[in-house]
C-alpha positions as CSV (number, residue, x, y, z in Angstrom):
1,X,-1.9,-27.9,-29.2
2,X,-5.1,-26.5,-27.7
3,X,-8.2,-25.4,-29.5
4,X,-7.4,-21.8,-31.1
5,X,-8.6,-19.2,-28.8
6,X,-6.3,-16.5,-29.9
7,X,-8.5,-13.1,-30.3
8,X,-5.2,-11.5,-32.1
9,X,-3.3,-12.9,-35.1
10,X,0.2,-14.3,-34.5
11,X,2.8,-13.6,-37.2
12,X,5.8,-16.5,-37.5
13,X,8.9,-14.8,-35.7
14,X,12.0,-14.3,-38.1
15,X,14.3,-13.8,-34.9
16,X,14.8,-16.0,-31.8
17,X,15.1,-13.3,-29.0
18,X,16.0,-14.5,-25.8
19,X,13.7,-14.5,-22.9
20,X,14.6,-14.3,-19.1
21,X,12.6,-14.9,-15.8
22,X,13.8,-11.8,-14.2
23,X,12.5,-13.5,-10.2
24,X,14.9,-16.5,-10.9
25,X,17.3,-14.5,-13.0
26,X,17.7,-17.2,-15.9
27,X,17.0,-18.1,-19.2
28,X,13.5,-19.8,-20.0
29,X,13.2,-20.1,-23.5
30,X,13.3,-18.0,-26.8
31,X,10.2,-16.2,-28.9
32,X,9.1,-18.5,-31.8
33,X,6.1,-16.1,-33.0
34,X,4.8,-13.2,-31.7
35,X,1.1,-11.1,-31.8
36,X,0.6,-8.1,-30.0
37,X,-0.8,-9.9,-26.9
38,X,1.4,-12.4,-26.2
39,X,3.9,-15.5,-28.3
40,X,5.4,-18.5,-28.5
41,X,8.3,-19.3,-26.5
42,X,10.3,-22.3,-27.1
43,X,11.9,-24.2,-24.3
44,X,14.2,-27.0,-23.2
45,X,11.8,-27.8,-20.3
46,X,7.8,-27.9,-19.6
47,X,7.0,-24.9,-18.2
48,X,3.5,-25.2,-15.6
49,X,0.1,-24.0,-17.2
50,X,-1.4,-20.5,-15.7
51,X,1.5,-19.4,-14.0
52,X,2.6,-16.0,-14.2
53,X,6.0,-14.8,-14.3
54,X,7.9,-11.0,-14.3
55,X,10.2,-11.5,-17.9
56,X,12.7,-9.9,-19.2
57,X,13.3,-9.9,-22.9
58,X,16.7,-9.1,-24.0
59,X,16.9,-6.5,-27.0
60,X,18.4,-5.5,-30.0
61,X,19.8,-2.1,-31.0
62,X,17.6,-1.8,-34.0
63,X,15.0,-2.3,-32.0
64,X,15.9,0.3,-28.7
65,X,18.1,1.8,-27.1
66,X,17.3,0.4,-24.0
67,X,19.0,-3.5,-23.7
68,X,15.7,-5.3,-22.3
69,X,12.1,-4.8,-21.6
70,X,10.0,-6.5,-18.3
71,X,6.5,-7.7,-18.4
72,X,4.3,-10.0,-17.1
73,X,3.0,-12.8,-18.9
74,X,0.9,-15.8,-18.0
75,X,1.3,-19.1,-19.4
76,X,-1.8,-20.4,-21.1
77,X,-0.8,-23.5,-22.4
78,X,2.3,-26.1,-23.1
79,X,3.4,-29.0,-25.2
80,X,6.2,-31.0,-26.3
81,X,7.6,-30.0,-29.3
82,X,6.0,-32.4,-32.4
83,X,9.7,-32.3,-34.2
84,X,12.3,-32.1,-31.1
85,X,11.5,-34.6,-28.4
86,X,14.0,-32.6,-26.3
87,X,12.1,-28.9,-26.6
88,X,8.5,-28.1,-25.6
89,X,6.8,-24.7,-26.9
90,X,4.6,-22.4,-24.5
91,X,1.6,-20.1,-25.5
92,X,2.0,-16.8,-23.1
93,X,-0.3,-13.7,-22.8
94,X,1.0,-10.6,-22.0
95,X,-0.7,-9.9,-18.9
96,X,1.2,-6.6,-17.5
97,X,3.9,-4.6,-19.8
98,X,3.9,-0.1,-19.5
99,X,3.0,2.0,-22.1
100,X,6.4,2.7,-23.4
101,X,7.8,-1.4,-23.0
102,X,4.1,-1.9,-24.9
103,X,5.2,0.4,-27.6
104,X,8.7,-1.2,-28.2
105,X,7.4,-5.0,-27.8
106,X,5.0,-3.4,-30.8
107,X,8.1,-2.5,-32.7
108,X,9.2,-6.1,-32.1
109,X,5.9,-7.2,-33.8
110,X,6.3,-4.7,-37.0
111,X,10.3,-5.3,-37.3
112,X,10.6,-9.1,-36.4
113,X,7.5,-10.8,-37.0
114,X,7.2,-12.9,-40.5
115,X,3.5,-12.6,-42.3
116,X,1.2,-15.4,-41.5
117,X,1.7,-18.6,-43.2
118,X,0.0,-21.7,-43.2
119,X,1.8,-23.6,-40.5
C-alpha cells in the first residue's frame, strides 16, 4: 500500500455497496471503507493508476430515495489484495460529485461507515 497521504480519515465500511462505471455500464468493484473524499473499492481485476472514471453507486432505501448517485473519481493507487490472491483493492478520490449526490454520499459516510480501527 502507498505511503499515507490521506488529508481526511477513512472509517472501515460495514456495507459492500456496489459500484458501476456508468461509460462502460458494468460493475468494477464494491466500497470497502469510505471518508468523505473518496474509498476503497475492492475488485476482481487491477484497475490503471490516475485514471478517472464517471461512477455510479447503486443505493439503498435507507439511504435515498433516489436508486444511485454519479460522480467522478480518480484512481490514486492499486494493489493486490494481501489475503485473496484473486481481488486487488483501489484508493479513489472523489474528484467531481453535485451538491445534493455530495450530501447523500455524506449520509453514506454517517450511516455505513464503521469507527476507525487499527487495521
Amino acid at each position: 500500500m502507498p505511503d499515507e497521504r490521506r488529508v481526511s480519515k477513512r472509517r472501515k465500511f460495514g456495507y459492500y455497496m456496489r459500484v458501476l462505471d456508468n461509460t462502460a455500464h458494468e460493475h468494477i468493484g464494491y466500497l470497502s471503507d469510505i471518508s468523505t473524499r473518496g474509498f476503497k473499492l475492492d475488485s476482481t481485476r487491477p484497475i490503471q493508476i490516475n485514471r478517472d472514471f464517471s461512477l455510479r453507486l447503486d443505493l439503498t432505501p435507507e439511504i435515498s430515495e433516489r436508486p444511485f448517485i454519479s460522480f467522478t473519481a480518480r484512481v490514486k493507487w492499486g494493489a493486490a489484495d494481501r489475503t485473496d490472491p484473486n481481488s486487488f483493492i483501489h484508493g479513489f478520490e472523489i474528484i467531481s460529485i453535485s451538491p445534493y449526490d455530495a450530501d447523500i454520499f455524506l449520509r453514506i459516510v454517517d450511516k455505513y461507515g464503521a469507527p476507525d480501527s487499527n487495521w
